[in-house]
DRENZAKOL-394983 format. One record per atom (N, C-alpha, C): atom name; x, y, z; chain. Coordinates in steps of 0.05 Angstrom, whole numbers, plus 5000, padded with zeros to 4 digits. Example, Ala and Ser with C-alpha at 12.3 -4.5 7.8 and 13.67 -1.06 7.14 Angstrom:
 atome    x    y    z chaine
     N 5264 4886 5156      A
    CA 5246 4910 5156      A
     C 5264 4934 5156      A
     N 5257 4955 5142      A
    CA 5273 4979 5143      A
     C 5258 5001 5157      A
//
This chain:
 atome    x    y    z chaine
     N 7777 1505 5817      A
    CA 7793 1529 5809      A
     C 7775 1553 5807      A
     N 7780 1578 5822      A
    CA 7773 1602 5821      A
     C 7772 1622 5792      A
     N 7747 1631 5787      A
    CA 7758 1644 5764      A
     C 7762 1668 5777      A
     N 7785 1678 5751      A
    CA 7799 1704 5767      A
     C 7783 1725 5773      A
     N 7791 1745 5785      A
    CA 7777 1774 5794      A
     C 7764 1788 5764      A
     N 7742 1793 5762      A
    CA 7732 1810 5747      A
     C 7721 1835 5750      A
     N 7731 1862 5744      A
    CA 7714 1878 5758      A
     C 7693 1880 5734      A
     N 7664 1890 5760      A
    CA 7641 1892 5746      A
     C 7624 1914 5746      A
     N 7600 1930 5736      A
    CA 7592 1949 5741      A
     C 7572 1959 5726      A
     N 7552 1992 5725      A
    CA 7535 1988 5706      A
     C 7554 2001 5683      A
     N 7539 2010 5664      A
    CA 7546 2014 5635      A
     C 7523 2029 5622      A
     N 7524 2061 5607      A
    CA 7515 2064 5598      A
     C 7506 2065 5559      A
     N 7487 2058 5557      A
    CA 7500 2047 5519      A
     C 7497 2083 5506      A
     N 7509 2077 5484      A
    CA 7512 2105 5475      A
     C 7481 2116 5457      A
     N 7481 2142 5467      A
    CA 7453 2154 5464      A
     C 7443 2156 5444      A
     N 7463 2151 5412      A
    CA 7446 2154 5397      A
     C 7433 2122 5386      A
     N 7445 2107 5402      A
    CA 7427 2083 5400      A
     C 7440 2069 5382      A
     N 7472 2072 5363      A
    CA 7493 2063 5341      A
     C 7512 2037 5368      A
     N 7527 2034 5351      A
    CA 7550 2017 5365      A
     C 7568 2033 5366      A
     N 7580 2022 5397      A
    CA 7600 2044 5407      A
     C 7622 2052 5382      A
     N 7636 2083 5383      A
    CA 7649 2087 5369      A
     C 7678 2096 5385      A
     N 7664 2101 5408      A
    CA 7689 2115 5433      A
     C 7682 2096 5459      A
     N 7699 2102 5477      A
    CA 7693 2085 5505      A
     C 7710 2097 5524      A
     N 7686 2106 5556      A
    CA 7695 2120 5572      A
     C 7701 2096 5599      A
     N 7717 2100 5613      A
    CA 7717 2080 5639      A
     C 7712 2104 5653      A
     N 7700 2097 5681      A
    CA 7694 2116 5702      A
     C 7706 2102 5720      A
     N 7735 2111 5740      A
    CA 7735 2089 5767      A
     C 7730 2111 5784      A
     N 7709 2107 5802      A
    CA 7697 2109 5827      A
     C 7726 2108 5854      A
     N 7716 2136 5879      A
    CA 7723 2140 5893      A
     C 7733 2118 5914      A
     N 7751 2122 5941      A
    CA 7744 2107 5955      A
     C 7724 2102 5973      A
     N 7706 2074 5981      A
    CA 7685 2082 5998      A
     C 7650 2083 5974      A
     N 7669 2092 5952      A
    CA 7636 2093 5931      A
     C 7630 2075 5921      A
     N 7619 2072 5886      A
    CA 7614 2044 5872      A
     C 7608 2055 5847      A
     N 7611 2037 5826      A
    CA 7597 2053 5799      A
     C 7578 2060 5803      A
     N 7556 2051 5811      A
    CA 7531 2064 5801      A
     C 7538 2091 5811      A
     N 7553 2102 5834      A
    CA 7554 2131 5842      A
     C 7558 2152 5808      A
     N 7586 2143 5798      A
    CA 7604 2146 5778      A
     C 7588 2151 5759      A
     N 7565 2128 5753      A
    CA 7558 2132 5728      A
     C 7542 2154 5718      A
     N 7533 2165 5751      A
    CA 7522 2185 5734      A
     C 7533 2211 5731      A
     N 7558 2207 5728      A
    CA 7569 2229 5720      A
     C 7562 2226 5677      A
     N 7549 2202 5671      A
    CA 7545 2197 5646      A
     C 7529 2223 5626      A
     N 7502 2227 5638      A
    CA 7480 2237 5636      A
     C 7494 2267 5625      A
     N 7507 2277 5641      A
    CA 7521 2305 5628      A
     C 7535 2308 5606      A
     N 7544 2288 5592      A
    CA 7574 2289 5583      A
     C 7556 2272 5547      A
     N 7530 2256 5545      A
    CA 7525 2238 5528      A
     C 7516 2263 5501      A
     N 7512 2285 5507      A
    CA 7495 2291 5485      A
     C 7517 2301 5471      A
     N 7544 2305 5475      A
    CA 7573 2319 5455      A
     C 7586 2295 5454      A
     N 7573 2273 5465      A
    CA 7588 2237 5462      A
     C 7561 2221 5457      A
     N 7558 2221 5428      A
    CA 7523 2203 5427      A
     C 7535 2181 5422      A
     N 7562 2171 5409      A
    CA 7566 2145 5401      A
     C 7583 2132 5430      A
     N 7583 2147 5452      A
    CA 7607 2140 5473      A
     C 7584 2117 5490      A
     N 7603 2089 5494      A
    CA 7592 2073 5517      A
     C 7613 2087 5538      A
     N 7596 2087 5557      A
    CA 7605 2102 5590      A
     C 7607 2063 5611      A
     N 7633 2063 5614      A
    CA 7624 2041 5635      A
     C 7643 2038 5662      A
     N 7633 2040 5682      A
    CA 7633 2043 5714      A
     C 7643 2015 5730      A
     N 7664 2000 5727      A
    CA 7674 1983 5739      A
     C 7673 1991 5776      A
     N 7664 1976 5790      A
    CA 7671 1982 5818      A
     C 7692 1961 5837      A
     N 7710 1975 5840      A
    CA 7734 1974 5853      A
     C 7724 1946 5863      A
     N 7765 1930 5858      A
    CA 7763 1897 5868      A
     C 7750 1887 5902      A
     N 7754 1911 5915      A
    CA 7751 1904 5944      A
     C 7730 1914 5964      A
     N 7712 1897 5971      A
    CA 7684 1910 5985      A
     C 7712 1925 6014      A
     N 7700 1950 6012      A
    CA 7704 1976 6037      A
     C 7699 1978 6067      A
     N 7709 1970 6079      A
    CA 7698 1969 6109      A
     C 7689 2002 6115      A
     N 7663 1991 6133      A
    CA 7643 2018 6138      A
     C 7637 2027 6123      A
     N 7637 2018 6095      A
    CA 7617 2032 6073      A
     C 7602 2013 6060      A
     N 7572 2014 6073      A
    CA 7552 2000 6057      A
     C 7553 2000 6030      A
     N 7555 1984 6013      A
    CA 7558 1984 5990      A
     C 7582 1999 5964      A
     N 7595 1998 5989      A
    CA 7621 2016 5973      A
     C 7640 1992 5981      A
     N 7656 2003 5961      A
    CA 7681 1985 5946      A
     C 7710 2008 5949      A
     N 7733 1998 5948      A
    CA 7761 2008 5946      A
     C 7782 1992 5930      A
     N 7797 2006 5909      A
    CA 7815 2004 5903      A
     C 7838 1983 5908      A
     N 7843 2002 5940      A
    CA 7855 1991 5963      A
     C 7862 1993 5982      A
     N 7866 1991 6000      A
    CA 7845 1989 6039      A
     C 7864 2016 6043      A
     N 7861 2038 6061      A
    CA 7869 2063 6066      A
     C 7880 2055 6099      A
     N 7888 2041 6103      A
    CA 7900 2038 6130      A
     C 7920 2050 6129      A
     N 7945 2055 6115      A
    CA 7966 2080 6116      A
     C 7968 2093 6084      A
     N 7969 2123 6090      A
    CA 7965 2148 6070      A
     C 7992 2151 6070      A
     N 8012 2131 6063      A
    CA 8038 2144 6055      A
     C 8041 2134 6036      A
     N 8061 2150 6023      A
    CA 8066 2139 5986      A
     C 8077 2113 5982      A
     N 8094 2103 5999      A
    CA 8097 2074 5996      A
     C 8071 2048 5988      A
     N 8045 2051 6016      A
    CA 8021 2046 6015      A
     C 8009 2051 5987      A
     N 8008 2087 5982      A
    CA 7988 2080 5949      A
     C 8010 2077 5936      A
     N 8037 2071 5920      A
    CA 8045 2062 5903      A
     C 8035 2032 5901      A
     N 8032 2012 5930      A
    CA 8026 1986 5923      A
     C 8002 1988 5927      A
     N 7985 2000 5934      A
    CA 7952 1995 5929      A
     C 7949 2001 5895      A
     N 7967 2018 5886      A
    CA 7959 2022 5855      A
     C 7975 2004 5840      A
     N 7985 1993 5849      A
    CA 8003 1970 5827      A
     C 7985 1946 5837      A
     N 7968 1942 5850      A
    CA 7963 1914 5857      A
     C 7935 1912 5851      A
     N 7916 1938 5831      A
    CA 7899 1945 5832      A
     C 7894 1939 5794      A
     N 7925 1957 5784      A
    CA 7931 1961 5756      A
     C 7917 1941 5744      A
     N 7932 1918 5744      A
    CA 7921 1891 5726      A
     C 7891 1892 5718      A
     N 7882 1894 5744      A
    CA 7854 1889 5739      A
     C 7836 1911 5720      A
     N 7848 1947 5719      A
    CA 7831 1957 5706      A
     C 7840 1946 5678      A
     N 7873 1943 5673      A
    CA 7881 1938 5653      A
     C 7863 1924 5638      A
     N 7857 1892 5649      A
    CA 7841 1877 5637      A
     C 7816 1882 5627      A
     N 7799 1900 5648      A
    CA 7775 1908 5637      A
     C 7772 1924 5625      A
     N 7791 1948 5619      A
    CA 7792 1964 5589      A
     C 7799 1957 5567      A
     N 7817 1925 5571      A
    CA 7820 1911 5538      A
     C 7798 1895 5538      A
     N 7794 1883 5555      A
    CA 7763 1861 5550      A
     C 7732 1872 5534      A
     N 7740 1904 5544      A
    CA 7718 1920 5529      A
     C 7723 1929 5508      A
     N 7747 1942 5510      A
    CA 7750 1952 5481      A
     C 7750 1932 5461      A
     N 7765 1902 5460      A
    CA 7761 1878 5443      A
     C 7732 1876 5442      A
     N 7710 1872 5456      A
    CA 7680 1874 5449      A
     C 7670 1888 5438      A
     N 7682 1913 5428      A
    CA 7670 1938 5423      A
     C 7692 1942 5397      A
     N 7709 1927 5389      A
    CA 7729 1929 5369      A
     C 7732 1967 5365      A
     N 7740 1974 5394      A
    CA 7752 1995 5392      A
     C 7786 2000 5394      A
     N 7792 2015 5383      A
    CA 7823 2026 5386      A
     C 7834 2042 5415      A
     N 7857 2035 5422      A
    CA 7863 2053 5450      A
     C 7850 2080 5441      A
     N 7870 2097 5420      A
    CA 7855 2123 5425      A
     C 7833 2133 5411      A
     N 7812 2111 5424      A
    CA 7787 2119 5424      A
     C 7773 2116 5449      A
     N 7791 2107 5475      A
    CA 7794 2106 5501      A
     C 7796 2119 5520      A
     N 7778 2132 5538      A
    CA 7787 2150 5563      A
     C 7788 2131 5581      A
     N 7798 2154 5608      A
    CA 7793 2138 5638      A
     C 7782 2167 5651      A
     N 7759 2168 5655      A
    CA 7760 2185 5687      A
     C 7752 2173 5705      A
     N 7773 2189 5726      A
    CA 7775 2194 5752      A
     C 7763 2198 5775      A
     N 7759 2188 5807      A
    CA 7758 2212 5820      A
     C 7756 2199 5844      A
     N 7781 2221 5861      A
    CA 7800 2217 5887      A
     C 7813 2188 5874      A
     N 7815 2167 5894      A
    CA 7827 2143 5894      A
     C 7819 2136 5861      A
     N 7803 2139 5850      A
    CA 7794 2126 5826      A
     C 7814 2138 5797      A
     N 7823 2170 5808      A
    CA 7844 2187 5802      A
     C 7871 2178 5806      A
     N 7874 2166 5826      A
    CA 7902 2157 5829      A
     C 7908 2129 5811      A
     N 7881 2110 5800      A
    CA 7888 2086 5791      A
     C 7886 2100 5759      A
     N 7873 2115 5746      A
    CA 7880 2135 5716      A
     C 7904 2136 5721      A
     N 7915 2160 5736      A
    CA 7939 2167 5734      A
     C 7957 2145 5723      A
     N 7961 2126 5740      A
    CA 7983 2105 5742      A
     C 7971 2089 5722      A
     N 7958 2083 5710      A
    CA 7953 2063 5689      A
     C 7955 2077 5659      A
     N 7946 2093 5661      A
    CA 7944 2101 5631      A
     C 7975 2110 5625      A
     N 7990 2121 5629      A
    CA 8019 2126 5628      A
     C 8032 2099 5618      A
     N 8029 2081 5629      A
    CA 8036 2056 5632      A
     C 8028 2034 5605      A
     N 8009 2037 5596      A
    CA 7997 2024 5580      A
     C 8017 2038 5554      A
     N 8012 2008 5540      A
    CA 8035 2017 5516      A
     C 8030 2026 5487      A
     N 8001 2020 5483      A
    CA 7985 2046 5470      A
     C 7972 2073 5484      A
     N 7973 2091 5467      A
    CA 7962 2115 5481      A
     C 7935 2123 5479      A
     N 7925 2120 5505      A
    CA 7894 2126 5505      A
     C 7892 2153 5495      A
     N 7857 2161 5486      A
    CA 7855 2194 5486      A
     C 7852 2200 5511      A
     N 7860 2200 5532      A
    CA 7863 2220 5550      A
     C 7851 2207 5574      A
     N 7850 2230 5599      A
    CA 7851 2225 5623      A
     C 7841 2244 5638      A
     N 7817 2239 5663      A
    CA 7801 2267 5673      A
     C 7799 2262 5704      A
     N 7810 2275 5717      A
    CA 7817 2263 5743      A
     C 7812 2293 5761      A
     N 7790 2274 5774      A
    CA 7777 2290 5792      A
     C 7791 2292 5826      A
     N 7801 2308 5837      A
    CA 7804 2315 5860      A
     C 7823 2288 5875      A
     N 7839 2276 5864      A
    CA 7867 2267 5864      A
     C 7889 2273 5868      A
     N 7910 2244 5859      A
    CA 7933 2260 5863      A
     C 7956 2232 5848      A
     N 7985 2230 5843      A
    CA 8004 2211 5835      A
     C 8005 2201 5853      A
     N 8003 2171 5852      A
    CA 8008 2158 5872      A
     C 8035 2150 5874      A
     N 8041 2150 5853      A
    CA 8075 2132 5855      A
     C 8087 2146 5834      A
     N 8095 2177 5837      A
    CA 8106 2195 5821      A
     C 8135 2191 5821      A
     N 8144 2182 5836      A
    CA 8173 2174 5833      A
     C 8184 2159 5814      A
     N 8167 2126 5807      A
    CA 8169 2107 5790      A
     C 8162 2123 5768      A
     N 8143 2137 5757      A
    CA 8139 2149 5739      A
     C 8163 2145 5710      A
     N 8178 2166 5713      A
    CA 8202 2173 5701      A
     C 8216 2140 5687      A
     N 8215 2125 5692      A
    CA 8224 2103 5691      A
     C 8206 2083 5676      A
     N 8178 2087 5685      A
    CA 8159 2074 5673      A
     C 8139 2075 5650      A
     N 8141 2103 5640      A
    CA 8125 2113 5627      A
     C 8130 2102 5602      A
     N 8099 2098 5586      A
    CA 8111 2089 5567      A
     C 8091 2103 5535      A
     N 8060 2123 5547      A
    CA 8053 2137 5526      A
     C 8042 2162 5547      A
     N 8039 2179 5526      A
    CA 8027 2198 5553      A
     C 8013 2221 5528      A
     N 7984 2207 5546      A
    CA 7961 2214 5529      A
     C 7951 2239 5547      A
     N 7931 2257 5537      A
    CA 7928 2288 5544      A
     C 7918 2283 5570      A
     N 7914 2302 5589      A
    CA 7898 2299 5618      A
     C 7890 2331 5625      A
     N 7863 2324 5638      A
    CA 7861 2352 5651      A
     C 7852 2337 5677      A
     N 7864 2356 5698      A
    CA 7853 2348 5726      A
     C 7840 2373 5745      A
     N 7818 2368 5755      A
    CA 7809 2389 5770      A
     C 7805 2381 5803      A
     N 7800 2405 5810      A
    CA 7806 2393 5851      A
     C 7797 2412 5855      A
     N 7781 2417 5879      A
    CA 7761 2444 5899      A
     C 7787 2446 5913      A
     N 7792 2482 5916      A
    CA 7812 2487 5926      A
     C 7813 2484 5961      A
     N 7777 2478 5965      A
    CA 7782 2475 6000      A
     C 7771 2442 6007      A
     N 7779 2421 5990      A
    CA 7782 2396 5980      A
     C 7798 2384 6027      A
     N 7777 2377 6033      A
    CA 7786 2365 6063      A
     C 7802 2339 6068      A
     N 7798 2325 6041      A
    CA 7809 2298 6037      A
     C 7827 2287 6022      A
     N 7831 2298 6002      A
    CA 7855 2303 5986      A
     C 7864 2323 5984      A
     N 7892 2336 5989      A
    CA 7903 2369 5992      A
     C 7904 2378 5970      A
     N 7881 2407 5965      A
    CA 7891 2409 5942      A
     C 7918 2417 5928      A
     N 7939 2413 5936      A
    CA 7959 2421 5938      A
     C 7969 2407 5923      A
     N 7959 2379 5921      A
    CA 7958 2353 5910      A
     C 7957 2360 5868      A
     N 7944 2372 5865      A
    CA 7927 2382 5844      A
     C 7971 2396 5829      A
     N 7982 2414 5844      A
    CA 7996 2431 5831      A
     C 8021 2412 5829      A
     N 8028 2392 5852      A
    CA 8045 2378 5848      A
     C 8037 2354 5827      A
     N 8025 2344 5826      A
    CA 8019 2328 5794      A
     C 8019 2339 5770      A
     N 8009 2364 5765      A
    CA 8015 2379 5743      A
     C 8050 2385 5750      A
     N 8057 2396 5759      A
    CA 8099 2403 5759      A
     C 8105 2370 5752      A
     N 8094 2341 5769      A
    CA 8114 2328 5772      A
     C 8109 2314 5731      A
     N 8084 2318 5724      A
    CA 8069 2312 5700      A
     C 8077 2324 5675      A
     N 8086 2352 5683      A
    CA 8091 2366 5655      A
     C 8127 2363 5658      A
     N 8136 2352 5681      A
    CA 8166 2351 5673      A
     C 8170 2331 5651      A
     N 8155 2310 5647      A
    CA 8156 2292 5631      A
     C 8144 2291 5608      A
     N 8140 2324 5607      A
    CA 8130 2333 5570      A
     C 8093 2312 5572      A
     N 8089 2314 5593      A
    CA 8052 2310 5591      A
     C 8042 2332 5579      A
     N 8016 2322 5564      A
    CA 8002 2347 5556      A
     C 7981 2353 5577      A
     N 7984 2369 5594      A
    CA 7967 2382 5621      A
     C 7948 2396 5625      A
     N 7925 2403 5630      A
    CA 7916 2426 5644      A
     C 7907 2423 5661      A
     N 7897 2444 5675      A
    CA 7884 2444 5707      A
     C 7863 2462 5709      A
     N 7844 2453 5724      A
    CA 7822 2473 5738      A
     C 7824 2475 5765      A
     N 7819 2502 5776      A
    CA 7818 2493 5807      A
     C 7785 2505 5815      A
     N 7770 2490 5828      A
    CA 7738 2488 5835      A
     C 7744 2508 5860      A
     N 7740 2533 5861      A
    CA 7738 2557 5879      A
     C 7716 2550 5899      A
     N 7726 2549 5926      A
    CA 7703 2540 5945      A
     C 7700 2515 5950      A
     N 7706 2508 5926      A
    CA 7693 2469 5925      A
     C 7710 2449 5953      A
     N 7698 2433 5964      A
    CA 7711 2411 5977      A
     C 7709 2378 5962      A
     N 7704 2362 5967      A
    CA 7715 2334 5959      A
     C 7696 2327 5946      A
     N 7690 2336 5916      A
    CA 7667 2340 5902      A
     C 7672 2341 5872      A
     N 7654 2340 5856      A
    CA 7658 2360 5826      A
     C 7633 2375 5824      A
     N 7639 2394 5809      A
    CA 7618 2422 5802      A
     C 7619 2422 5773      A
     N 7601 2440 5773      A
    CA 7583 2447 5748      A
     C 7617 2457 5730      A
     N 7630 2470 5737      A
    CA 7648 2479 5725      A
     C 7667 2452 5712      A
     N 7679 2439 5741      A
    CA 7693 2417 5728      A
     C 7677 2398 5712      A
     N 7649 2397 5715      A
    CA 7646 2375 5704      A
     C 7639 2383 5661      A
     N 7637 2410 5663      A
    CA 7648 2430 5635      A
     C 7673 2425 5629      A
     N 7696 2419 5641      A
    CA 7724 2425 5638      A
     C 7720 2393 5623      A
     N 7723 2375 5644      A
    CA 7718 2344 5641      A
     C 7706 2341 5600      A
     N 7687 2346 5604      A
    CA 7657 2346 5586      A
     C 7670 2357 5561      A
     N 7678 2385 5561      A
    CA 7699 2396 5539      A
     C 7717 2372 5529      A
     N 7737 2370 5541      A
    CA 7758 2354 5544      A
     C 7750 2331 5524      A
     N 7733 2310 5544      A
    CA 7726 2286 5532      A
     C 7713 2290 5500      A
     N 7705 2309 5499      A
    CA 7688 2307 5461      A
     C 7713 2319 5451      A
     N 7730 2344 5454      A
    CA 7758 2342 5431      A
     C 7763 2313 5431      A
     N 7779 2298 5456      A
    CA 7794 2270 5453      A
     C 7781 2256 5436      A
     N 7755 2251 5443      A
    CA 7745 2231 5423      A
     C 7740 2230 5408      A
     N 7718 2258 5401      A
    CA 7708 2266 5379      A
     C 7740 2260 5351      A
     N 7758 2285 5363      A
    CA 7780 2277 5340      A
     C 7792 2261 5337      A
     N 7795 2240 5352      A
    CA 7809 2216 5346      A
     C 7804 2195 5324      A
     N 7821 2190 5304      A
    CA 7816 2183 5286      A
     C 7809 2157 5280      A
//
């Protein structure tokens, strides 16, 4: 008998060297891997000293990407495709954000998820979903995968800011304004950045927006 899928990855411990008090997930692009992710850590630890940062890399090794991993396989970009690449994906972050937080005897909202591209589309659809409410959600240059089900499925809806380079080659940023309309119809708490110039990336700016963000959520969470 197989044991089941585990996703795995690095993990950064929190800087002031205490036991975690908050806990960030990072899911990684398509094509990337945590270690890419994690170091989005390094920026974000000194306004989060008690935060463990940890970088799960996607269930499925990536064709043509040395050492990169996916979500789930990109053979068709229609919404049908990512609604079931993100439902068939869910379970698994599910598991590894309770498996940690039970180790870490943390509370949902003391919980983020960021994002980014595909790693954006599995936040989106999971945290909505989950039946406690995380602190929040940071989703980098994404988009809803399965905004339709939404309305139907939601079941907490914890804060989000999402940012996207407005000349973004791989995801439209166009992507960016329709998740905020289809997000705040359903009374989400929203904001948005748009990365001027930027393509399929994060900048110094978003990764301030992000960085902000994540120390209110956590920091005040009680």
């Amino acid at each position: 008998m197989t044991e089941p899928t585990r996703l795995k990855g690095p993990m950064a411990a929190p800087a002031s060297g205490r036991d975690p008090q908050s806990m960030v997930v990072l899911l990684h692009g398509y094509g990337s891997n945590g270690a890419d992710l994690i170091g989005l850590a390094p920026y974000w630890r000194a306004s989060l000293p008690d935060t463990v940062f940890l970088a799960p890399n996607a269930p499925q090794i990536c064709p043509g990407a040395p050492g990169g991993y996916q979500w789930w396989a990109l053979t068709d970009l229609g919404r049908e495709s990512r609604a079931a690449g993100v439902r068939q994906a869910a379970p698994l972050v599910n598991a590894f954000i309770d498996m940690h937080r039970a180790a870490y005897n943390l509370p949902n909202r003391k919980v983020a998820i960021v994002g980014f591209s595909q790693g954006t589309m599995m936040a989106l659809h999971v945290a909505p979903r989950r039946p406690e409410v995380l602190a929040g959600v940071v989703g980098y240059s994404g988009m809803l995968a399965d905004a339709e089900a939404l309305q139907a499925e939601v079941k907490t809806r914890p804060p989000m800011v999402l940012v996207h380079g407005d000349a973004d080659p791989v995801v439209p940023f166009a992507a960016l304004g329709q998740a905020e309309a289809e997000l705040k119809a359903l009374d989400f708490d929203i904001s948005t950045h748009a990365s001027r110039g930027l393509g399929h990336s994060i900048d110094q700016a978003g990764l301030r927006w992000g960085g902000d963000f994540l120390a209110r959520v956590l920091n005040e969470a009680g």
